[in-house]
C-alpha positions in Angstrom: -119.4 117.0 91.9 -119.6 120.6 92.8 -116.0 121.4 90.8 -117.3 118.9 88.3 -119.8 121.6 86.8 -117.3 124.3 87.2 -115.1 122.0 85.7 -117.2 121.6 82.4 -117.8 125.5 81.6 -115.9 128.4 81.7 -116.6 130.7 84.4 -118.5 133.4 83.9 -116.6 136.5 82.3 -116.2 140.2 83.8 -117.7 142.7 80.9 -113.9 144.0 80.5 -110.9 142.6 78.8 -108.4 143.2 77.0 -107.3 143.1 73.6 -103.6 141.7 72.1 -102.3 141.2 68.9 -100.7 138.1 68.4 -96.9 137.9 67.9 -96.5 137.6 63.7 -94.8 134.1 63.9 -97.8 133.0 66.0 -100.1 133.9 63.5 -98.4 132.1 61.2 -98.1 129.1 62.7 -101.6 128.7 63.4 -102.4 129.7 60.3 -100.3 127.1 58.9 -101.8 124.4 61.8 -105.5 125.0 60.8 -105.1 125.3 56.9 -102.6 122.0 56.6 -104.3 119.1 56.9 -102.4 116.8 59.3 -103.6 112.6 59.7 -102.4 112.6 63.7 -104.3 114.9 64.8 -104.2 113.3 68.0 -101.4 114.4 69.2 -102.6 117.6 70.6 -104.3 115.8 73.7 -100.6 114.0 74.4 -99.2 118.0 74.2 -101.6 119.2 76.8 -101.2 116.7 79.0 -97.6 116.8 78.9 -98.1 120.6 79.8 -100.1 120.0 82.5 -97.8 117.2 84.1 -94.7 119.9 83.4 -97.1 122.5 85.7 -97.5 119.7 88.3 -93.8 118.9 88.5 -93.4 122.9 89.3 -95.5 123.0 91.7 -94.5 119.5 93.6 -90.6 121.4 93.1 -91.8 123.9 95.1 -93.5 122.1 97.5 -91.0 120.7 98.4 -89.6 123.2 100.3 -92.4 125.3 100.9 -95.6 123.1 101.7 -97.6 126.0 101.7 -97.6 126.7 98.1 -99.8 123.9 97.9 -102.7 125.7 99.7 -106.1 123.9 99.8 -105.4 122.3 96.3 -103.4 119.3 98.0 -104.0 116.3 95.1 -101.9 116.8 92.2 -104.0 115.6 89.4 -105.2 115.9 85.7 -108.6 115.6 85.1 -110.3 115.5 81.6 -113.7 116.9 80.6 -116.0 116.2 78.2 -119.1 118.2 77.4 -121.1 116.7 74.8 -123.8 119.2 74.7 -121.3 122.3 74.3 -119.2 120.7 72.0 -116.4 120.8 74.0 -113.2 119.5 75.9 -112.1 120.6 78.9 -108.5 119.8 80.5 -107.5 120.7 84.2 -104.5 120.4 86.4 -103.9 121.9 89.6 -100.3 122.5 88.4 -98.4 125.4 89.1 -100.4 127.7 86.9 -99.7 131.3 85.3 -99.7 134.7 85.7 -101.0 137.8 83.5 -97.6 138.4 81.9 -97.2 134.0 81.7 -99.9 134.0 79.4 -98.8 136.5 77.2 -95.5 135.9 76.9 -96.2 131.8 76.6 -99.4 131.9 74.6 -99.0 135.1 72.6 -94.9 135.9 71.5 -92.2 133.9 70.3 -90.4 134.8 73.4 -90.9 131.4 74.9 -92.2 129.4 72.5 -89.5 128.7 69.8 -91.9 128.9 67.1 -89.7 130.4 64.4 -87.6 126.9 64.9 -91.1 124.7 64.5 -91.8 126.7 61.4 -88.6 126.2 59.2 -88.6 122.5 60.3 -92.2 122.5 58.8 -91.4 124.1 55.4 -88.7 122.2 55.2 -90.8 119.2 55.4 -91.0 117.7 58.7 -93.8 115.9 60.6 -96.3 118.5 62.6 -95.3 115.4 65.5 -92.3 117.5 65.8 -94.3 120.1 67.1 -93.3 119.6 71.4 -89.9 119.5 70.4 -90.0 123.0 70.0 -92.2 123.8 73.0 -95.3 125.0 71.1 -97.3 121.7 72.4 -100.2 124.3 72.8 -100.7 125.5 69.6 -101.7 122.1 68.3 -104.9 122.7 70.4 -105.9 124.6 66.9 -105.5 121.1 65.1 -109.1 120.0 66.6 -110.5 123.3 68.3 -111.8 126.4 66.6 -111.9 128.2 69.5 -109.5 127.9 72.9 -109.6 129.2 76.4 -107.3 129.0 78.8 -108.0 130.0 82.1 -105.7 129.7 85.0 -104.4 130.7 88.6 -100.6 131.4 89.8 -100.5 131.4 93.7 -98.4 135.2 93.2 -101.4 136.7 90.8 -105.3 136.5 90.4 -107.1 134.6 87.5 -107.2 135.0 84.4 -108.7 133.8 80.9 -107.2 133.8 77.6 -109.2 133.0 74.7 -108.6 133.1 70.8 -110.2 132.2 67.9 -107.2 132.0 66.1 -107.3 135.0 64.5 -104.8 137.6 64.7 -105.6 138.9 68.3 -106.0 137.2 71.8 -107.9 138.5 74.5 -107.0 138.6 78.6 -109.4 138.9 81.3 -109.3 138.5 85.0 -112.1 136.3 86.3 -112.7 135.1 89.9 -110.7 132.5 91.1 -113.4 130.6 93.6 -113.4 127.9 91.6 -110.1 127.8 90.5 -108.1 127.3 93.4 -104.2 126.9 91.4 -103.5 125.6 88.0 -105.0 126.1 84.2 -108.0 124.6 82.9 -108.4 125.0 78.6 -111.7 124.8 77.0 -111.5 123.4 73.8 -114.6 124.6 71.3 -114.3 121.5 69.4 -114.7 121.9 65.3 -117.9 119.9 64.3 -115.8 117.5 62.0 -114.0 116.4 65.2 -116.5 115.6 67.7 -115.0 112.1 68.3 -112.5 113.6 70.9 -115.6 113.8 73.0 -116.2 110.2 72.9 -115.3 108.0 76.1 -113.9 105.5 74.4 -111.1 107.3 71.7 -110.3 109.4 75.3 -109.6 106.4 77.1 -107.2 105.0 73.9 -105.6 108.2 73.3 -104.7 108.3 77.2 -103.0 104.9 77.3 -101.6 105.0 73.9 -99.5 108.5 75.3 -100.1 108.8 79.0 -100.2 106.2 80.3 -97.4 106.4 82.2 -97.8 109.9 83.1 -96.9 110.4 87.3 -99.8 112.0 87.8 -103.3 110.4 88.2 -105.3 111.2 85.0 -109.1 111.1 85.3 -111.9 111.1 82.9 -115.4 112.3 83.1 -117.3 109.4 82.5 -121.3 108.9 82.2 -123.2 105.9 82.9 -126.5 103.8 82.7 -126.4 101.3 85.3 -130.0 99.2 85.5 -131.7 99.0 89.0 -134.5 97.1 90.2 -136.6 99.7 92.5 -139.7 98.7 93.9 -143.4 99.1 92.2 -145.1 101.6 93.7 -149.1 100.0 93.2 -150.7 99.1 96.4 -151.5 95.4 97.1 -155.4 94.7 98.1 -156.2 94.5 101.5 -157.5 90.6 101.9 -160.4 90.3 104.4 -159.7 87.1 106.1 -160.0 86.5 110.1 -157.2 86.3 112.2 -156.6 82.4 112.3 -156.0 82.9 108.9 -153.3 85.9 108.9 -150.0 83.9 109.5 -150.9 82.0 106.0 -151.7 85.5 104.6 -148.8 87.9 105.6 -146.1 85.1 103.5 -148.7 85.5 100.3 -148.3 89.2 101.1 -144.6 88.9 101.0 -144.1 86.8 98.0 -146.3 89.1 96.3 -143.7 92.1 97.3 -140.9 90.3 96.1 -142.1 89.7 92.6 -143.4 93.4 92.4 -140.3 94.5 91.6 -139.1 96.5 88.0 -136.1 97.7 86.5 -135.0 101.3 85.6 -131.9 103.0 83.8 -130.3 105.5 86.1 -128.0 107.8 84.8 -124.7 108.6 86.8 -121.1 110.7 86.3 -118.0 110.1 88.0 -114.3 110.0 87.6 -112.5 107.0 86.1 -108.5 106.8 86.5 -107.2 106.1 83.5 -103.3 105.6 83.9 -103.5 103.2 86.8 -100.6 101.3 85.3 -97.6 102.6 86.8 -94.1 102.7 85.2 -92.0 99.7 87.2 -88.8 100.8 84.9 -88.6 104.1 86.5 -88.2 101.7 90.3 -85.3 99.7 92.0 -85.4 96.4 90.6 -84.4 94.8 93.6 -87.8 95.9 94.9 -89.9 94.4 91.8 -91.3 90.7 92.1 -91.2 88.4 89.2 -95.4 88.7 89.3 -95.1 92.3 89.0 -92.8 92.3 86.0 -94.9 89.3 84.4 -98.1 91.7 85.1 -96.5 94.6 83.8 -95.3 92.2 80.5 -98.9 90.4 79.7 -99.9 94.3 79.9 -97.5 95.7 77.9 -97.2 93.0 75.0 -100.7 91.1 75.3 -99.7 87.8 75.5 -101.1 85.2 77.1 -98.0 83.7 78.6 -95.5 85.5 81.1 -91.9 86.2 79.4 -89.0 83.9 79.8 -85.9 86.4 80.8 -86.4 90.3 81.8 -83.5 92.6 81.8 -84.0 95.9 83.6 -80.9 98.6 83.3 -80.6 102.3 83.5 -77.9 104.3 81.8 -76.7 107.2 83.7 -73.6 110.1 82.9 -73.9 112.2 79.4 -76.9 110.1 78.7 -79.8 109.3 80.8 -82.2 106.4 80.1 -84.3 103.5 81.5 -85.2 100.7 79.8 -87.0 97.5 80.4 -86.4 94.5 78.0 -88.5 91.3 78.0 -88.2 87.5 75.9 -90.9 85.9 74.9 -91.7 82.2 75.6 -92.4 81.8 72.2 -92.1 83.1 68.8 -95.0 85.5 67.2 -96.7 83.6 64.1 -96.0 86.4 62.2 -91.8 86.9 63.0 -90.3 87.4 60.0 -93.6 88.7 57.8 -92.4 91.8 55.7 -95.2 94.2 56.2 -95.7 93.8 60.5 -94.3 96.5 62.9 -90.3 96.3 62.6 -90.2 96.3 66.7 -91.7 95.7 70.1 -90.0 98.7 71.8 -92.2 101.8 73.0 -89.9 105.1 72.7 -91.2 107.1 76.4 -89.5 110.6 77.1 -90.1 111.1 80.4 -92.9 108.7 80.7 -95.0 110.3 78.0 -95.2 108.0 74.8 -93.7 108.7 71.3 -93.8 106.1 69.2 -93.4 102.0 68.7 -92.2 102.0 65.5 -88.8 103.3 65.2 -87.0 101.5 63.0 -83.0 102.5 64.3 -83.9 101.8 68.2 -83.2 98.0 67.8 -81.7 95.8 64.8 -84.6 93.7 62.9 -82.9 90.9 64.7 -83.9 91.6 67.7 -87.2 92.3 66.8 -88.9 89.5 69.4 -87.7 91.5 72.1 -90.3 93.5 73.7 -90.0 96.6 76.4 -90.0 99.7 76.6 -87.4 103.1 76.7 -87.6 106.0 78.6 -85.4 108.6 77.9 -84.6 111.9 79.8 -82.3 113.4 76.7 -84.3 113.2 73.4 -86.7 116.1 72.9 -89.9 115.4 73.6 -91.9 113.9 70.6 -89.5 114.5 67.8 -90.7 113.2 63.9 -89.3 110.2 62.3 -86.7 112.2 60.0 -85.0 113.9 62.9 -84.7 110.7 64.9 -83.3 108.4 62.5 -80.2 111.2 62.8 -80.6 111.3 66.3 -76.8 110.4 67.8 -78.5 110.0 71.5 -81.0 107.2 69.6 -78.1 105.1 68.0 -76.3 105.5 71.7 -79.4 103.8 72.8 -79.8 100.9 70.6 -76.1 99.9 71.3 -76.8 99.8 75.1 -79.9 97.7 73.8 -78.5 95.6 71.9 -75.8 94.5 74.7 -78.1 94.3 77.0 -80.4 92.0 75.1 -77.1 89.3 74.0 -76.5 89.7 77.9 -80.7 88.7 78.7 -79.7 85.4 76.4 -76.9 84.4 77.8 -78.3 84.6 81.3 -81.5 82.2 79.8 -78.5 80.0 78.5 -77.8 78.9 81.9 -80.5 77.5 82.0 -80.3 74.3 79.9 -84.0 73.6 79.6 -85.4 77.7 79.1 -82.0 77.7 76.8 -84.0 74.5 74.9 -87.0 76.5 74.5 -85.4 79.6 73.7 -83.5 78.4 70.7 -86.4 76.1 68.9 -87.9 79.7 68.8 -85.4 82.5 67.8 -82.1 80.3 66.6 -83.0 82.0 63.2 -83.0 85.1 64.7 -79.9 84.9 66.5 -77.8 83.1 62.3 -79.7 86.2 61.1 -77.7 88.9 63.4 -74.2 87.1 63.0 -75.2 87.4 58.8 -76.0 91.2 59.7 -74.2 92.8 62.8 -70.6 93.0 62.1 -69.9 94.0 65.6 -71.6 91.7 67.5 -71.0 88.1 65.9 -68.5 87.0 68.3 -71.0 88.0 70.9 -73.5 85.9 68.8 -71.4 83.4 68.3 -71.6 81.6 71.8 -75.4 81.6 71.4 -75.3 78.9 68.5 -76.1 75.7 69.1 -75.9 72.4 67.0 -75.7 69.0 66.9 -72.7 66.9 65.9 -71.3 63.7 65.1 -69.9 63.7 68.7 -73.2 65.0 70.5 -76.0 63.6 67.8 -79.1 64.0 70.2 -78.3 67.2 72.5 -77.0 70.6 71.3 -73.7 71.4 71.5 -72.2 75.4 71.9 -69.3 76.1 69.6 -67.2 77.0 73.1 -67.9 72.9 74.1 -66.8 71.8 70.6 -63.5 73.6 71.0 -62.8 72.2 74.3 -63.6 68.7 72.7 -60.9 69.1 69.8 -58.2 66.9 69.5 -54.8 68.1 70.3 -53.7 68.0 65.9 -56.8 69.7 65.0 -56.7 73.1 63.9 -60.0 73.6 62.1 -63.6 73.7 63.1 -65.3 71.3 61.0 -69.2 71.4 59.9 -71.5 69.9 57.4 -74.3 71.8 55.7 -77.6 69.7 54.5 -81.2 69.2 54.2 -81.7 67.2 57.2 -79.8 66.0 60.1 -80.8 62.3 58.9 -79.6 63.2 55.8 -76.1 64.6 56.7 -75.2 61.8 59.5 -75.1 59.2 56.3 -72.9 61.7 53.9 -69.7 60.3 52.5 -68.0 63.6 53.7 -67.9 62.4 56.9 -66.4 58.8 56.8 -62.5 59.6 57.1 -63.1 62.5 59.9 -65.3 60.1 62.3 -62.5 57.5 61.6 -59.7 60.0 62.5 -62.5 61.1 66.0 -63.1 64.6 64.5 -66.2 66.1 65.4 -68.4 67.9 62.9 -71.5 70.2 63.3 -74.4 69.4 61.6 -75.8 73.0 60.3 -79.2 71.9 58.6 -81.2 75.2 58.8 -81.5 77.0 55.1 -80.0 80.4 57.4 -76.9 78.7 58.4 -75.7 78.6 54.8 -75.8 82.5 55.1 -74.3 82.7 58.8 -71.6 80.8 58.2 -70.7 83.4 55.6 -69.5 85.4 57.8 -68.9 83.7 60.8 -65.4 82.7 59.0 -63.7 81.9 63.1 -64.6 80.9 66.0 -61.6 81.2 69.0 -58.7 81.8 66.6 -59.7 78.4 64.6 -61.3 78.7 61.1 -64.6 77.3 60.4 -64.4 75.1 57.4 -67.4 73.3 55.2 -66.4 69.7 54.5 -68.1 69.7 51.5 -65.5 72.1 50.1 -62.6 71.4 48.9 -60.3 73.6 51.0 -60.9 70.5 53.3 -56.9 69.6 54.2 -56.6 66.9 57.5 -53.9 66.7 59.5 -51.2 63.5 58.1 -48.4 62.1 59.2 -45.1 61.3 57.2 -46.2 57.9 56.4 -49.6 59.3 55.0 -48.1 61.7 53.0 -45.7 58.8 51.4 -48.4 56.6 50.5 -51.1 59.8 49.1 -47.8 60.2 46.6 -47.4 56.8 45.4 -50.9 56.6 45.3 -51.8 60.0 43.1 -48.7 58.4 40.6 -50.6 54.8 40.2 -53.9 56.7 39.5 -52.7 59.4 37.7 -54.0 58.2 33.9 -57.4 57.1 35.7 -58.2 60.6 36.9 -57.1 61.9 33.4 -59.8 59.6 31.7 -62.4 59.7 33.3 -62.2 63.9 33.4 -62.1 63.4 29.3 -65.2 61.0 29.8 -67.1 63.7 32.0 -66.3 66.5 29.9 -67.7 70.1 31.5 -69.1 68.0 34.0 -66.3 68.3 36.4 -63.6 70.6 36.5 -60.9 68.1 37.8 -60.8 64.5 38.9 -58.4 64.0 42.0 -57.8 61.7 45.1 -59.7 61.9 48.3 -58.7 62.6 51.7 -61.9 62.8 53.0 -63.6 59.2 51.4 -63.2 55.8 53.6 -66.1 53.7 52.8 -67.7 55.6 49.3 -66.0 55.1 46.3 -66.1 58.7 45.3 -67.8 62.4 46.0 -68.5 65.6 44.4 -67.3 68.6 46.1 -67.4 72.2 45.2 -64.9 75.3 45.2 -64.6 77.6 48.8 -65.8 80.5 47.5 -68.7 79.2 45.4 -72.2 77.5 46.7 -72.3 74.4 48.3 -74.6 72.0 47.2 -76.8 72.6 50.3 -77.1 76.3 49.1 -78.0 75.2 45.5 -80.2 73.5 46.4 -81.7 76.5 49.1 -81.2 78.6 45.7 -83.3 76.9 43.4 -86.3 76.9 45.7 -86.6 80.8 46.1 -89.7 81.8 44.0 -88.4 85.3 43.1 -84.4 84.0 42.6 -82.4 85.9 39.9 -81.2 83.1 37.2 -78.5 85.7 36.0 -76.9 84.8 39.9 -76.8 81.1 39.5 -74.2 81.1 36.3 -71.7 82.8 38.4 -72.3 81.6 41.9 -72.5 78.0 40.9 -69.1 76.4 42.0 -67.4 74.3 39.5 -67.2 70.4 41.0 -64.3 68.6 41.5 -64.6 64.6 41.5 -63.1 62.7 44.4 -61.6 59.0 44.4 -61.3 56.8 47.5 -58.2 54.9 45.9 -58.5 52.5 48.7 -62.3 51.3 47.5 -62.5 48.3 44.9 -64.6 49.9 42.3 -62.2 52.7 41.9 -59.5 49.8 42.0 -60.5 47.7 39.2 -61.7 51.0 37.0 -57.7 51.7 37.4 -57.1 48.1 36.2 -60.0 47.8 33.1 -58.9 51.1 31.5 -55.0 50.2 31.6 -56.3 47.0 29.3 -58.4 48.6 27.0 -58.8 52.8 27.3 -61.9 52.7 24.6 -63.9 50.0 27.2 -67.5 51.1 26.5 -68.5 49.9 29.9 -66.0 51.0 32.1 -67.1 54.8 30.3 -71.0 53.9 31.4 -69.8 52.8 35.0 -67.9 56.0 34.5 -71.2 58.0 34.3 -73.2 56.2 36.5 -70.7 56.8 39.2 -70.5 60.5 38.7 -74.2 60.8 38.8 -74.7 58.8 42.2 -72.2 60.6 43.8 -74.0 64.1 42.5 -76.7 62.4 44.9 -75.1 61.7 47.7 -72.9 64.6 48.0 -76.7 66.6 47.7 -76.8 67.7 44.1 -79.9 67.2 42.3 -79.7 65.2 38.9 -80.3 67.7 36.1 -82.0 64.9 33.6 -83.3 61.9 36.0 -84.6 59.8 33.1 -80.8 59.4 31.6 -80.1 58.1 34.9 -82.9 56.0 35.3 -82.2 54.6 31.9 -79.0 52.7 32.9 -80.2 51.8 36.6 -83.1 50.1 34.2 -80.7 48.5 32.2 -78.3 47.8 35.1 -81.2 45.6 36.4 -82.0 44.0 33.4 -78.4 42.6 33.0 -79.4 41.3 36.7 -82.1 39.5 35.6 -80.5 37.8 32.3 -82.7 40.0 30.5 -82.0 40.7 26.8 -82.8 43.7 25.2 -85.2 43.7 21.9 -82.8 44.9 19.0 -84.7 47.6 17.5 -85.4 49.1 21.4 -81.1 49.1 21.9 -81.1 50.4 18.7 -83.2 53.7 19.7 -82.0 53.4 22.7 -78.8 53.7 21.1 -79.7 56.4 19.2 -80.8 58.5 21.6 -77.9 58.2 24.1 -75.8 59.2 20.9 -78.0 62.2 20.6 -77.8 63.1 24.1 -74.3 62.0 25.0 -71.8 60.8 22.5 -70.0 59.5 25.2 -72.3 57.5 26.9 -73.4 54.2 24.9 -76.3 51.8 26.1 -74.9 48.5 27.9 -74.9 45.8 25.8 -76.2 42.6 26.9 -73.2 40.3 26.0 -71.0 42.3 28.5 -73.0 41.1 31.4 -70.6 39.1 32.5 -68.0 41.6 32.7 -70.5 44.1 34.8 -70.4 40.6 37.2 -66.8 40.8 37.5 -66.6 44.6 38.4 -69.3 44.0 41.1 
């Protein structure tokens, strides 16, 4: 308590100082400091405290070979004042301290203080944050004080104040040292439009938000009311009873007591630790349980939950670094919002926090990953412009990176965290193949899917090569709205019957990761929806596709005149065994999966769609009976007007099952409608297949109505 009120106050001054002029730069700089408004004006208690843990390193150097230097002022501490009543802040270490000539040559000349540097940076437009990369930390004092005094004992000189207004001179005075045993206390005459730095509460943020992983114990100051029930002090009435009676009257005497109590504030000060949370990185991780890490995680990220992997490296040789990297159970609500912080990583430089925003420390990715880096090499509490350029910073995030792809593969062996991993960030993982070039191999054994082969469990792309049948040479997938939509495609039917396996990719994000993910393990990925789609065939195949493209030859040319622009080209099908036909698009264009994707963006660009939209190409199974007995109607009569409606209708079912959407429904809907009204023996009213008439002339010259008498016919197609 006693160095508590020396603590709060200066110490009393001798009536002789004296007098310097400050160093021209230094003058400038403040000058600059208190004229220039700055909105992080905070950082000036991160800059002091930083000095005073940079004192208490010095001294703890020292003592370690000299145990002497310590003297009487054993605890190595930081201890935080404030005096509401003065106005101001007081902050005390018992750190190595400085001399006479210290305090002029650190607090008053550029000798030390590399102001000259801080300046140009300034004018040139950097962030007053840059301000302890250039060791002028103190100055920043100016930011929130109007007035500052240092005072402060080196074991090799007597003590002595500084003080400044921040004018254009400082003053020096020696002042007794009895309750300043070692180290430098500064007064800080706070400016009356910054009295919050005297409240508990912003202390106590500030301190964890930068410090709190300081090695030294930082204390507060604190004040408080605690209620206490004291007893009353009135005097009970005697009762004048005779003795029998006293045994009944001593317990009314007691109860009496008991309820005569009352409750009063009392006011008491002591010191509260701040930065009790200590930094696990900077420790062996052989010696850190799982519940310290999941302590340490729930305190660092506030969630509820403990992580699901932890990855704790250090980097050591031209660049020095801890780190500590942690996964979540389970994805934030808010993952991919636009306007939330880009990253969970806190930037430490030797333990003393700089920021948790930096945008180049980890791809957007990544950003579910959560931890923390300390780093020995970057200057202390550099701006945002300086460390976007920063080569040790880009060094970093590729050593974070690898170490995070290495954290997921270690969950992977896991099949059931693996399970809970990937429901969570599997777009997270298709978004960094789309984005990072040099990591999408890396990425690429993280995928998971579900086949033809392995329907109800996920399958890695490593298990599907080692399932591949000795003639295949391609990785086959399907792209699609839903899994239950994609098992039933037409695409499909001739690779299940030849027992090739195909990955169902049914998330909107794996249009754009396979993109770029052209290979997997030397074999190329291919979409069997395209029609770069070539299976393997033996001599005999090849035979019969020839005889077969010459027998259908003058079908494919007709019904390409009947379709118009519709199609590009009508051809064959390898890939059809069961369907009678399907739509497939170009390799370089979208599939229909990603038209479809394209459509539904709310801000899309329609000037993308004209160009990006493949042309489709019209597939015949010539093994399937409708496609057989088209052949044989249009090499009877070419001008058949029902054959051309079949024509249609068969184009625009397969746009539906190959995933397109129909660009005019109620054309379609018309002939289904008539379709069922041959069924049913209905005829059609003359003057309705008249307009009907006339409207399908209007839309579609080559598409006439049905007309009743051909019902039959439709029955002998069917």
């Amino acid at each position: 308590m006693a160095d508590t009120a020396t603590a709060a106050a200066p110490a009393s001054a001798p009536s002789k100082g004296e007098s310097f002029a400050f160093n021209a730069d230094i003058t400038q700089l403040m000058n600059l400091i208190i004229n220039t408004f700055y909105s992080n004006k905070e950082v000036f208690l991160r800059e002091l405290i930083s000095n005073s843990s940079d004192a208490l390193d010095k001294i703890r150097f020292q003592s370690l070979s000299d145990k002497a230097v310590l003297g009487e002022a054993k605890d190595l501490k930081i201890d935080i004042i404030p005096d509401i009543a003065n106005n101001t802040l007081t902050i005390q270490d018992s750190g190595i301290g400085m001399t006479k000539l210290d305090l002029i040559n650190n607090l008053g000349t550029i000798a030390k203080s590399g102001t000259k540097q801080f300046m140009e940076a300034i004018k040139a437009g950097a962030d007053v944050s840059m301000i302890g990369q250039f060791g002028v930390g103190f100055y920043s004092a100016f930011l929130v004080a109007e007035k500052v005094t240092v005072e402060s004992k080196n074991n090799e000189d007597e003590a002595y104040r500084w003080s400044s207004d921040a004018g254009n001179s400082f003053k020096i005075e020696s002042i007794p040292a009895a309750d300043l045993k070692r180290g430098t206390r500064i007064i800080l005459q706070l400016k009356d439009d910054q009295l919050e730095y005297l409240e508990e509460k912003k202390l106590k943020d500030l301190v964890k938000k930068h410090s709190e992983f300081i090695g030294f114990p930082i204390s507060l100051w604190v004040t408080k009311e605690e209620e206490k029930e004291v007893d009353d002090d009135e005097e009970d009435e005697d009762d004048v009873d005779d003795d029998d009676d006293k045994p009944k009257i001593e317990e009314v005497k007691e109860e009496k007591k008991e309820k005569k109590k009352k409750t009063i504030k009392e006011t008491t000060s002591d010191w509260e630790v701040l930065n009790k949370q200590k930094p696990i990185w900077t420790r062996n991780k052989d010696e850190i349980k799982k519940e310290e890490y999941a302590a340490f995680y729930k305190a660092l990220s506030n969630d509820w939950e403990e992580h699901l992997a932890v990855k704790h490296f250090s980097v050591e040789g031209q660049l020095e670094f801890k780190a500590l990297l942690f996964t979540p159970k389970r994805a934030p609500f808010d993952l991919f919002e636009g306007k939330k912080k880009k990253n969970n990583i806190k930037l430490y430089v030797r333990r003393v926090f700089i920021m948790d925003n930096c945008e180049d420390l980890i791809p957007d990715y990544m950003a579910f990953v959560k931890g923390v880096v300390d780093s020995e090499d970057l200057p202390l509490n550099i701006s945002r412009e300086s460390l976007q350029q920063n080569k040790i910073l880009r060094v970093i995030k590729k050593h974070l990176v690898k170490k995070s792809i290495e954290m997921f593969k270690e969950i992977a062996e896991n099949k059931d965290d693996y399970k809970k991993f990937y429901e969570a960030f599997s777009k997270n993982l298709k978004l960094g193949i789309h984005e990072d070039s040099s990591n999408r191999k890396k990425l690429a054994d993280l995928l998971r899917y579900n086949s033809t082969v392995k329907s109800d469990e996920l399958t890695s792309l490593k298990e599907y090569v080692g399932r591949m049948k000795k003639e295949q040479k391609n990785i086959y997938y399907i792209t699609g709205e839903s899994r239950k939509v994609v098992e039933q495609s037409p695409f499909l039917e001739k690779l299940k019957k030849k027992g090739y396996e195909v990955l169902y990719m049914v998330d909107p994000i794996d249009e754009y990761a396979v993109q770029q993910l052209k290979e997997y393990d030397d074999k190329k990925l291919i979409c069997v929806t395209k029609d770069n789609l070539t299976l393997e065939m033996t001599e005999e195949e090849k035979k019969k596709k020839e005889e077969e493209k010459a027998a259908f030859e003058d079908l494919c040319k007709k019904m390409k005149e009947i379709l118009g622009d519709k199609v590009e080209k009508v051809v064959l099908s390898d890939r059809l065994a069961n369907s009678p036909c399907c739509l497939v698009t170009g390799e370089f264009g979208w599939s229909a999966n990603m038209e479809r994707i394209m459509k539904a963006q709310a801000l899309r660009d329609n000037s993308m769609t004209s160009f990006m939209v493949s042309k489709k190409t019209l597939e015949l199974n010539p093994d399937h009976s409708i496609v057989k007995e088209l052949r044989n109607r249009f090499s009877e009569n070419e001008q058949d007007q029902t054959v051309k409606d079949l024509v249609w209708l068969l184009f625009e079912t397969s746009l539906l099952t190959s995933g397109f959407s129909l660009p005019e429904p109620t054309i379609f809907a018309g002939r289904i409608h008539k379709l069922i009204k041959l069924g049913l023996s209905i005829a059609d009213d003359e003057d309705e297949v008249a307009e009907e008439a006339k409207d399908g002339d209007d839309k579609d010259d080559d598409v006439p109505p049905l007309e009743a008498q051909e019902a039959d016919e439709m029955e002998d197609v069917d």
